[in-house]
Structures are given as C-alpha cells and as structure tokens.
MARPA-511316 format. One record per residue (C-alpha): residue in three letters; chain; x, y, z. Coordinates in Angstrom, 2 decimals. Each point is the difference from the previous one (the first is absolute). Layout:
BEGIN
r rest=ALA&kette=A&X=X&Y=Y&Z=Z $
...
end
This chain:
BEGIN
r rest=UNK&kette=A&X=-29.88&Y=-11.83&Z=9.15 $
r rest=UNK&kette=A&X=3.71&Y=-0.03&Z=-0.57 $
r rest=UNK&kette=A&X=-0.37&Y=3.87&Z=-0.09 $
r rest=UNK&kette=A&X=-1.02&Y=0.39&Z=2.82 $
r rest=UNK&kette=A&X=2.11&Y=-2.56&Z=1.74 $
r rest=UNK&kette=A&X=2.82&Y=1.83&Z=-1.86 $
r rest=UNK&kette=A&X=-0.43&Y=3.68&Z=1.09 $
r rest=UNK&kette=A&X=3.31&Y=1.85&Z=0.91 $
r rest=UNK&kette=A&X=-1.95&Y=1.19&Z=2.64 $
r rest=UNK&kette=A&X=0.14&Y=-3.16&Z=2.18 $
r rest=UNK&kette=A&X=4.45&Y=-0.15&Z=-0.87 $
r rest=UNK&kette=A&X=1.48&Y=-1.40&Z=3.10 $
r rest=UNK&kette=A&X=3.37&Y=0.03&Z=0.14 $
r rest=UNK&kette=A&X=0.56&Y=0.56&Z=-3.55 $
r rest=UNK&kette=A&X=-0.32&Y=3.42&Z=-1.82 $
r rest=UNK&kette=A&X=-3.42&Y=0.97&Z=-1.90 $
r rest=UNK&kette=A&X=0.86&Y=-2.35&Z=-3.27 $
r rest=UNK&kette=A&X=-0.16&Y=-2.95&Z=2.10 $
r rest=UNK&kette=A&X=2.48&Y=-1.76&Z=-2.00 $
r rest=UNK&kette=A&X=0.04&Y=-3.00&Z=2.71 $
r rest=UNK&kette=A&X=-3.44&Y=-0.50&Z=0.11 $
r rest=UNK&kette=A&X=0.26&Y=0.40&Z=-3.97 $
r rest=UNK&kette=A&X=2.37&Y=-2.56&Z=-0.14 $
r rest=UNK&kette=A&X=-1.48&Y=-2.95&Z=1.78 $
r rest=UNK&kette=A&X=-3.50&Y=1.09&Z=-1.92 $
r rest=UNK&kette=A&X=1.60&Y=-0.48&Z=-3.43 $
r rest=UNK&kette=A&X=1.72&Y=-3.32&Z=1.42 $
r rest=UNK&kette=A&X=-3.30&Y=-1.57&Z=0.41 $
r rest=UNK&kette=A&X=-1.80&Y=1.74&Z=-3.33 $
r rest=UNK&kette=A&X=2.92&Y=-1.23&Z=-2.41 $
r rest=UNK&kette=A&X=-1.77&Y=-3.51&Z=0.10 $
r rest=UNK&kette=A&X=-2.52&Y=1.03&Z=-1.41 $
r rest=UNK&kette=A&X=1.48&Y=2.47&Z=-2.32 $
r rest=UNK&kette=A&X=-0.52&Y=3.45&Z=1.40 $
r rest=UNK&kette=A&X=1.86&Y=2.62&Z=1.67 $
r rest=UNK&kette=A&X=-1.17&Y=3.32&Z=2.44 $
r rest=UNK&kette=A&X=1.34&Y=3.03&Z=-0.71 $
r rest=UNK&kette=A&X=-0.69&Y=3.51&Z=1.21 $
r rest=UNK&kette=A&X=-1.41&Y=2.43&Z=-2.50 $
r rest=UNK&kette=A&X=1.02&Y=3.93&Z=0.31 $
r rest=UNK&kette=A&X=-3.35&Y=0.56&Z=1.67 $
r rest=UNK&kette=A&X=1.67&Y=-2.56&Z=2.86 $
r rest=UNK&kette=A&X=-2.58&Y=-2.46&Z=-0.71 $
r rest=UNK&kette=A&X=1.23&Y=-3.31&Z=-0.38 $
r rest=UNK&kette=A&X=-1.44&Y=-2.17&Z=-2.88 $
r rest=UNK&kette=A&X=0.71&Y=-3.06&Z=-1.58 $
r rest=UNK&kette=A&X=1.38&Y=-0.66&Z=-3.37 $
r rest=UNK&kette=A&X=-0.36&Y=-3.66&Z=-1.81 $
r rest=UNK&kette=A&X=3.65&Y=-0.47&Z=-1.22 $
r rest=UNK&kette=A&X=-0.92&Y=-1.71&Z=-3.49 $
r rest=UNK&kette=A&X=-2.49&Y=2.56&Z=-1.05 $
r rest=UNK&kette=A&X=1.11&Y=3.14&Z=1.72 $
r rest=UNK&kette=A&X=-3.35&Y=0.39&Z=1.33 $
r rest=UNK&kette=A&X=-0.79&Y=2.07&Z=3.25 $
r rest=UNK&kette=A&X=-2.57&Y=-0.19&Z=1.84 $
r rest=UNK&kette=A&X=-1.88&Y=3.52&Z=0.90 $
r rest=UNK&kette=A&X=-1.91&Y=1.55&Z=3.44 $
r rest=UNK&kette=A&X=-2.79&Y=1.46&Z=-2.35 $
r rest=UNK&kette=A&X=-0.36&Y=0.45&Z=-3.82 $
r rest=UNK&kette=A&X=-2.36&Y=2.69&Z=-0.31 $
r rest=UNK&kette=A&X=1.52&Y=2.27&Z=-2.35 $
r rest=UNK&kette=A&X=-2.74&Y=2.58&Z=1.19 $
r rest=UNK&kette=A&X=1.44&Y=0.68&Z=3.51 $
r rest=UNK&kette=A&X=2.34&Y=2.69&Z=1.56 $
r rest=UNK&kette=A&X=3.91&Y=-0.56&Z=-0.90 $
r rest=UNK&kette=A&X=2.58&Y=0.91&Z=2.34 $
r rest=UNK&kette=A&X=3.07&Y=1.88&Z=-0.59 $
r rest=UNK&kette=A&X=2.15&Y=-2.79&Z=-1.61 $
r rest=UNK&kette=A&X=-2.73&Y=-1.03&Z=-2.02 $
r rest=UNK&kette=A&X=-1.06&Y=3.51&Z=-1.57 $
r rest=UNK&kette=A&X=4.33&Y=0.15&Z=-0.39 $
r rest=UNK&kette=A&X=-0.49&Y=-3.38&Z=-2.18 $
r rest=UNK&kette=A&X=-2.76&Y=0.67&Z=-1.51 $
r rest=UNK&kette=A&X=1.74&Y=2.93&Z=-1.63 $
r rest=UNK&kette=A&X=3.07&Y=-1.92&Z=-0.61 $
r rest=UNK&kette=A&X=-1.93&Y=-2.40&Z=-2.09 $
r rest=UNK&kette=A&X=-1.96&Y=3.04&Z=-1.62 $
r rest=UNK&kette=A&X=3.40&Y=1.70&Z=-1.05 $
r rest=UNK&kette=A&X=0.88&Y=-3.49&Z=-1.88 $
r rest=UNK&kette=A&X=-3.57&Y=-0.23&Z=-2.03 $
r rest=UNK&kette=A&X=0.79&Y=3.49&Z=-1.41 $
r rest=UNK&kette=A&X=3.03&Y=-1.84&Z=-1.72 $
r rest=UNK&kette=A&X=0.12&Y=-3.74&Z=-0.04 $
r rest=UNK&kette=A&X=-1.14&Y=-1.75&Z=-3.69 $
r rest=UNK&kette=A&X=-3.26&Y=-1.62&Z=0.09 $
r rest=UNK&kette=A&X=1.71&Y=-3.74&Z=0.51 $
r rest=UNK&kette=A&X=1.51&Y=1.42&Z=2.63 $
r rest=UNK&kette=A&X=-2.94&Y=1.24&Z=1.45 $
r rest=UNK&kette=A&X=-1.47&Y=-3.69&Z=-0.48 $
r rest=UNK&kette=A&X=2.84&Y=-2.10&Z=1.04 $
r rest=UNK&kette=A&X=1.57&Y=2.01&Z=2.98 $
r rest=UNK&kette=A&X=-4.00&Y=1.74&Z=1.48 $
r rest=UNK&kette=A&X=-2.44&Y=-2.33&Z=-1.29 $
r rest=UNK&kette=A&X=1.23&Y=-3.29&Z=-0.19 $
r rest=UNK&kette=A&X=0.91&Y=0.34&Z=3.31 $
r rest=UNK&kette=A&X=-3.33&Y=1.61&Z=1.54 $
r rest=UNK&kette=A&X=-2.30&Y=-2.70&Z=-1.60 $
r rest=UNK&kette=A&X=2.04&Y=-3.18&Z=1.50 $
r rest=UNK&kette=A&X=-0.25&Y=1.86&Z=3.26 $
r rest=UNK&kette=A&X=-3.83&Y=0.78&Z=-0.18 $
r rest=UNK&kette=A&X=-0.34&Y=-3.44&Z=-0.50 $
r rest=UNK&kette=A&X=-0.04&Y=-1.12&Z=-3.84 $
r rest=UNK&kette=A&X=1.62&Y=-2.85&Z=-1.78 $
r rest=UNK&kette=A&X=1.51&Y=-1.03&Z=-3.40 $
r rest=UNK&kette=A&X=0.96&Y=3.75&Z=-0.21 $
r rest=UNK&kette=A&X=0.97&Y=-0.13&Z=-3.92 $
r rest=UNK&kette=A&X=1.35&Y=3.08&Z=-1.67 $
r rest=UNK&kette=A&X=0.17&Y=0.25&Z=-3.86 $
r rest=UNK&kette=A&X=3.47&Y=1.53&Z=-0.31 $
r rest=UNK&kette=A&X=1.44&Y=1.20&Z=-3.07 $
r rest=UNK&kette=A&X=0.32&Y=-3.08&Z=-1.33 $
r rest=UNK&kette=A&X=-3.41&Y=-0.40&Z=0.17 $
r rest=UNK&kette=A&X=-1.53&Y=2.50&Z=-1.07 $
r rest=UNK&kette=A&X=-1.90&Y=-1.45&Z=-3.31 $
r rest=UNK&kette=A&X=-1.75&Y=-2.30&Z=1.92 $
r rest=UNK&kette=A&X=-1.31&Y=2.30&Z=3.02 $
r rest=UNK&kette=A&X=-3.55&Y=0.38&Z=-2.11 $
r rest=UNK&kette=A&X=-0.25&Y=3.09&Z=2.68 $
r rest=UNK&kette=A&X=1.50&Y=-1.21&Z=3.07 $
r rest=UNK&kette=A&X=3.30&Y=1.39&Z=1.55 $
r rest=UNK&kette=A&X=-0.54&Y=-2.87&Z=3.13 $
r rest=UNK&kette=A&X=-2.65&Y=-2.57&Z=0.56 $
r rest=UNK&kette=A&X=-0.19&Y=-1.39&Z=3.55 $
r rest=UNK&kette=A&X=-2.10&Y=-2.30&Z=2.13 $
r rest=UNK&kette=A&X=-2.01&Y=0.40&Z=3.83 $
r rest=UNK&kette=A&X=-1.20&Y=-3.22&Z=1.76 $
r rest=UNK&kette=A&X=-2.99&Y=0.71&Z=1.77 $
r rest=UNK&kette=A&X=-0.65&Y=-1.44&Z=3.09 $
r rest=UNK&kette=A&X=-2.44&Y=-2.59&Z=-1.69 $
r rest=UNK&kette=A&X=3.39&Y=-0.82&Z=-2.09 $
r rest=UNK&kette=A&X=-1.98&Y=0.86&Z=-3.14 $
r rest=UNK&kette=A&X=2.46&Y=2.50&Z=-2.14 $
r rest=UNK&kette=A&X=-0.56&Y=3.64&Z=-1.36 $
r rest=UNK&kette=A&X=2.18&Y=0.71&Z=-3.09 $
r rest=UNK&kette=A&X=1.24&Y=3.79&Z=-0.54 $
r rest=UNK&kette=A&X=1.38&Y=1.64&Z=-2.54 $
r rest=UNK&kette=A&X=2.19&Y=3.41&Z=-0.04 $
r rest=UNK&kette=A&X=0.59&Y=2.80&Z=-2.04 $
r rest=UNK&kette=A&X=2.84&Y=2.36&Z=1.29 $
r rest=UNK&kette=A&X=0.66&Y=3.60&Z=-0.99 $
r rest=UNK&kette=A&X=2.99&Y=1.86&Z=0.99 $
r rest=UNK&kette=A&X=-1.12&Y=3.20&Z=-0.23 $
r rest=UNK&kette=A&X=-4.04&Y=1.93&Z=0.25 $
r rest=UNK&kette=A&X=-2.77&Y=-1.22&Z=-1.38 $
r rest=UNK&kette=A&X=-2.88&Y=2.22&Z=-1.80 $
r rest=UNK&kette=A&X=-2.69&Y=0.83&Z=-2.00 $
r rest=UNK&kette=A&X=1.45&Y=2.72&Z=-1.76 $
r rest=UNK&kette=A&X=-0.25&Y=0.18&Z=-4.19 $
r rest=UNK&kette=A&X=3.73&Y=0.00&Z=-0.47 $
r rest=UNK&kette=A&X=2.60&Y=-1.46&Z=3.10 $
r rest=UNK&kette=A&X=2.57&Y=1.87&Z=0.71 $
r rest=UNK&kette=A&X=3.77&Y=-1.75&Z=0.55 $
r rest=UNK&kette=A&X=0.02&Y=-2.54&Z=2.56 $
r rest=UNK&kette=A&X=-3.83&Y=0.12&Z=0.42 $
r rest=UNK&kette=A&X=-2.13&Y=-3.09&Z=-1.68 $
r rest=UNK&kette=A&X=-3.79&Y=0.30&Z=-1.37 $
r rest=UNK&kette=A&X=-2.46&Y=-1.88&Z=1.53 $
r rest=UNK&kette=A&X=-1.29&Y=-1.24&Z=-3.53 $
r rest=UNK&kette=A&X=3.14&Y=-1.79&Z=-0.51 $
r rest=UNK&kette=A&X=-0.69&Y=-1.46&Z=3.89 $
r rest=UNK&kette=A&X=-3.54&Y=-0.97&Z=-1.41 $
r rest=UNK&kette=A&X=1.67&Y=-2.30&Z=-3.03 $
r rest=UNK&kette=A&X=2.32&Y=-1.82&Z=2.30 $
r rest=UNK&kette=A&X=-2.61&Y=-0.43&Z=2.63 $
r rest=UNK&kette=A&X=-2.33&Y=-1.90&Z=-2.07 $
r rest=UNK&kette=A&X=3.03&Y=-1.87&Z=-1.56 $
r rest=UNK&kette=A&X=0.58&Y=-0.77&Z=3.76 $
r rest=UNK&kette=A&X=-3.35&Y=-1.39&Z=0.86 $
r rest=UNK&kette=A&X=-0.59&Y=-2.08&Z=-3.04 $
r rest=UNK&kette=A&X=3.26&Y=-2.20&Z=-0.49 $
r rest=UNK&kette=A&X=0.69&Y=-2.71&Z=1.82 $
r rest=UNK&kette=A&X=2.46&Y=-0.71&Z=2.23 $
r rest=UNK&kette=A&X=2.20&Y=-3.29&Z=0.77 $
r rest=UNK&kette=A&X=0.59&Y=-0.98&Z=3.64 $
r rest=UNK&kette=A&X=2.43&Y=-2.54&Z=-0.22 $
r rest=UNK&kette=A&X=-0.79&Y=-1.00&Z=3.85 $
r rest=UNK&kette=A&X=-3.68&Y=-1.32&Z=-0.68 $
r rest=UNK&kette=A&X=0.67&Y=-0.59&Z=-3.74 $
r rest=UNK&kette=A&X=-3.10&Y=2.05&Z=-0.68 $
r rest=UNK&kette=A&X=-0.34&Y=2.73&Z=-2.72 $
r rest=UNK&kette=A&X=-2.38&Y=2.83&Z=1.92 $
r rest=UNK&kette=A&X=-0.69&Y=3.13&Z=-0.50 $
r rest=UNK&kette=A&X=0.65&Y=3.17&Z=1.86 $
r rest=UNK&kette=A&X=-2.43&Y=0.89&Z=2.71 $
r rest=UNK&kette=A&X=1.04&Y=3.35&Z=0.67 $
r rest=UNK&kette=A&X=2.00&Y=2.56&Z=-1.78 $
r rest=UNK&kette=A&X=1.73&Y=2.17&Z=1.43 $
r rest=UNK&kette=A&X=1.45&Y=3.71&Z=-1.07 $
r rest=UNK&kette=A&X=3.13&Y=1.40&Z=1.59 $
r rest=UNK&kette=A&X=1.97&Y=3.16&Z=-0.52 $
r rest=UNK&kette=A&X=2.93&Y=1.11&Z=2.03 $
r rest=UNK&kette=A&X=-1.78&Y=3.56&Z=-0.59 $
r rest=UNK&kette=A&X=-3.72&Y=1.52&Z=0.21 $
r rest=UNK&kette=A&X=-2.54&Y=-2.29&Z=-1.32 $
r rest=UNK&kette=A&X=-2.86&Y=3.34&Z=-0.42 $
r rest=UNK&kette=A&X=-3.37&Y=0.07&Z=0.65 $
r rest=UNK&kette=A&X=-0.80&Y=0.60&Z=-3.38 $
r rest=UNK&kette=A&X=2.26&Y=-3.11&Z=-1.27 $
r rest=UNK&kette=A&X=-1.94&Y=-2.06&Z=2.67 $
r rest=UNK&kette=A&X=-3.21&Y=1.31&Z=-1.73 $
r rest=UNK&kette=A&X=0.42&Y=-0.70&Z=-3.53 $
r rest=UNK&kette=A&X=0.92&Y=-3.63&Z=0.46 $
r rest=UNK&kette=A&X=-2.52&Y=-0.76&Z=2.11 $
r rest=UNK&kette=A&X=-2.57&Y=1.89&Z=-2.95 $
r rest=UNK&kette=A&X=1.97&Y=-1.88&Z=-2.04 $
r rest=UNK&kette=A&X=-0.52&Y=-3.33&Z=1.56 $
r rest=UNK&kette=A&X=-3.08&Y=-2.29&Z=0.12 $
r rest=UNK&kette=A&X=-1.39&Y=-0.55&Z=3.59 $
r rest=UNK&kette=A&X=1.92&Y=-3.59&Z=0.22 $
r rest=UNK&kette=A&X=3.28&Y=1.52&Z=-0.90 $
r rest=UNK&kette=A&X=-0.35&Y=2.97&Z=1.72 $
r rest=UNK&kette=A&X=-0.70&Y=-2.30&Z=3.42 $
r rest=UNK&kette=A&X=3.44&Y=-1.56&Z=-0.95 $
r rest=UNK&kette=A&X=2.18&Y=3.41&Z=-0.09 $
r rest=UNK&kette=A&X=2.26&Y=1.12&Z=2.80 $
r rest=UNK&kette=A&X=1.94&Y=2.60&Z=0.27 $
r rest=UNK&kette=A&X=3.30&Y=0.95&Z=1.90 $
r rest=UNK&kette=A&X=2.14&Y=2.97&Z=-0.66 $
r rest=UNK&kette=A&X=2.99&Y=1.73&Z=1.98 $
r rest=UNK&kette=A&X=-1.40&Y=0.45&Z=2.77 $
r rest=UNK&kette=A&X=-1.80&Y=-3.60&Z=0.54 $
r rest=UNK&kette=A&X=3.54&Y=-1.15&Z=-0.55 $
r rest=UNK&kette=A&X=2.08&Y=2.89&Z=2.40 $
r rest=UNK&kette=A&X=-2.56&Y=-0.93&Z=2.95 $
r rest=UNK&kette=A&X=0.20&Y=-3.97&Z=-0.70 $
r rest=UNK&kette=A&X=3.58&Y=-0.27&Z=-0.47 $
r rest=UNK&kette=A&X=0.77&Y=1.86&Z=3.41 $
r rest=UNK&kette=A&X=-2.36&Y=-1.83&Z=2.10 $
r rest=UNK&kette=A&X=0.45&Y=-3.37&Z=-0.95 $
r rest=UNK&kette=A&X=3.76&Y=0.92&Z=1.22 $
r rest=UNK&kette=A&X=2.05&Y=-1.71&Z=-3.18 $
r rest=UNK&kette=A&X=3.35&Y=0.92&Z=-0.76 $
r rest=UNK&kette=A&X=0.42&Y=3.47&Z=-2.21 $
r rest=UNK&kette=A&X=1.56&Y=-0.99&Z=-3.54 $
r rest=UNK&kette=A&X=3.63&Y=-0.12&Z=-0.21 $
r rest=UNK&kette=A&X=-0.55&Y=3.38&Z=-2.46 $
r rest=UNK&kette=A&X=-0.73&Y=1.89&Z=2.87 $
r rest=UNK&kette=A&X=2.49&Y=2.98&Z=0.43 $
r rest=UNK&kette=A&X=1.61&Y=0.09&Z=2.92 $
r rest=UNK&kette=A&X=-0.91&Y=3.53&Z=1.26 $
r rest=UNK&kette=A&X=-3.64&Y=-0.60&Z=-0.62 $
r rest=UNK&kette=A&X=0.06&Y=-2.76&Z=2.98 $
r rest=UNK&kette=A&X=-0.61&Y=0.27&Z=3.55 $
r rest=UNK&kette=A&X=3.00&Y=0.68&Z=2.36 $
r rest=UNK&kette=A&X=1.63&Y=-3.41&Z=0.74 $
r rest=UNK&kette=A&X=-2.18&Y=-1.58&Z=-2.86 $
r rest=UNK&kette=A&X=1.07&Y=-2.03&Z=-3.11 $
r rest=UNK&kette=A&X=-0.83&Y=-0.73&Z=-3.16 $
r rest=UNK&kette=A&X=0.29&Y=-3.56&Z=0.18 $
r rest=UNK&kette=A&X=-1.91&Y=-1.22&Z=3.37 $
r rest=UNK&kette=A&X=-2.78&Y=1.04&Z=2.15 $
r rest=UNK&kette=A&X=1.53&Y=-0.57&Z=3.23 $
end
C-alpha cells in the first residue's frame, strides 16, 4: 500500500524522490519504529530501525531481475569469489535468514568451533500455528562434489555426510523456551556449485528420514535470494563492482 501511495509518479510539486511526502511519511512511522525509503529500483520500502529489516514487493527468487538487480547480483557474486567463509556467514547469510523470516540466528564463530557437532548456524521459523522448526547449517565456501580427491577450495561431499548426521543427532539449547530439541532440518550451503552428483551421493547415502530432512542451497540459491529480498550488499563490496550511484553500505 505505501508503494503505491508512494510512486514518484503521482510527485506534485516536488521532484520524483518525493522527499516532502517522504518526510511527513517517516514522521508518522518513527512511532512505531520504521522508516520509508526508496530503493534504486524507485520503489519505496520500509525498513524496521532496530533490526534493519525491509520489507520486500515479492520474494520469489525465481522471477525476472531488472537491470540494477542483475548489476547487484554480480556485485555480490564478485565478493563470494573472495570473502572467507565467516564472512560469507556473517555479512550474506546471517543477514538473508533474519530477513526470510528466522529467529535466534546463532552462528558458531571461531570461538566455537569445538562445540558446533556439525553446525556452522542453527536457527528457528515460527509457523503460523506458533509451533517451531529447528534448522541446522553447514556452510562451504567454495564447490561441493563427489569427486575421489577435491581439488583446492572444493570440499567432498563425504566429509558433508559426517557433519550432517552430527547435525541431525545433537541437541540443541534454545535458551528462549528452555528446551533442549533437536534439529528438524539440516541444511547444506556453499557459496559455490553444490553438483548433481554431490546431491546424489548423500541422498544414497542417507536413510529415507534423513534424506527428507536435507536441503540444499548453493551460489546461486544465495545470488537470486540476496538480490530480491533487496538487503544491503556487504560492506566488502568493491566499489566498481556496484551500480552507478549505489553503495556498499545501504540499499537506498
């Protein structure tokens, strides 16, 4: 609705930004701790000011992008080719699951790292019946395969296979219900190719209830999410690699 309302098309005596209209819009949202923006697609959105969430026209990663979208989605592709694999969780994923919609996003960090028993993040989706669905993740920087021997900067599915099952039988703490549950779903991402043939041997691998509990998400999954849901590229982002008049830092 506020779209709409918002469209530079119906300006009146102010230019195409509508920064007067803009104005006495975020006036009113500030109570209840939002603020309207205009996106580079001249959209206007809203953005909750304690999360840094925005709201999105459509999130179906499936569709047509337009011209500044295809210029992000590049951008963002031209930073997985380089960024570490905390920075690919921290600055892409973090990020992408709190806007889909999860809570209690918890990364393992370095720190960490002994206790993950195969998780990289766990996370948590309310249904609408309020009833909870745990997930678990397993990131990847680079490809995933199926080959005998990986070669630098891939990983091996059968090393996937150990943390996955690692994943789906330890428990995990949610300090908001005080329940220890376990994982409902696990899920495997790589900021490369997850192949066909990877995708194959775990499921062969699998029994037929873990195999129902495996989803996958590799570069692209993440290029076409990322861009859609219209979140901020990371602050890693070179400069060139952004649309003209873009930055690095906001969305608007």
């Amino acid at each position: 609705m506020i779209d709409h309302l918002m469209n530079p098309a119906d300006a009146l005596n102010e230019g195409l930004d509508r920064p007067n209209a803009l104005r006495l819009l975020n006036n009113a949202l500030a109570r209840e701790g939002f603020e309207a923006f205009y996106g580079e697609d001249k959209h206007c959105y809203l953005r909750h000011i304690g999360t840094n969430t925005v709201s999105v026209l459509a999130k179906n990663p499936h569709r047509p992008l337009s011209a500044a979208e295809m210029q992000r989605r590049t951008a963002l592709a031209a930073f997985l080719d380089t960024c570490s694999e905390d920075a690919l969780i921290e600055e892409v994923l973090l990020p992408l699951f709190r806007q889909l919609g999860f809570h209690r996003i918890t990364a393992a960090g370095h720190r960490d790292k002994a206790l993950e028993y195969g998780k990289d993040i766990w996370m948590r989706y309310t249904l609408p019946t309020q009833h909870f669905l745990y997930f678990g993740i397993q990131v990847k920087r680079g490809k995933l395969d199926a080959t005998g021997k990986s070669r630098a900067g891939n990983a091996n599915i059968a090393e996937i296979h150990n943390q996955a099952l690692m994943m789906l039988a330890h428990e995990i703490f949610d300090p908001e219900t005080n329940r220890r549950v376990l994982v409902d779903h696990a899920f495997i991402v790589a900021g490369g190719e997850i192949t066909k043939a990877a995708r194959n041997w775990l499921g062969n691998a699998l029994d037929a209830a873990k195999r129902s509990q495996i989803m996958f998400m590799d570069r692209d999954d993440i290029l076409n999410q990322f861009v859609v849901t219209n979140l901020p590229l990371p602050g890693g982002v070179l400069p060139g690699a952004m649309p003209s008049g873009g930055t690095a830092s906001s969305p608007s």
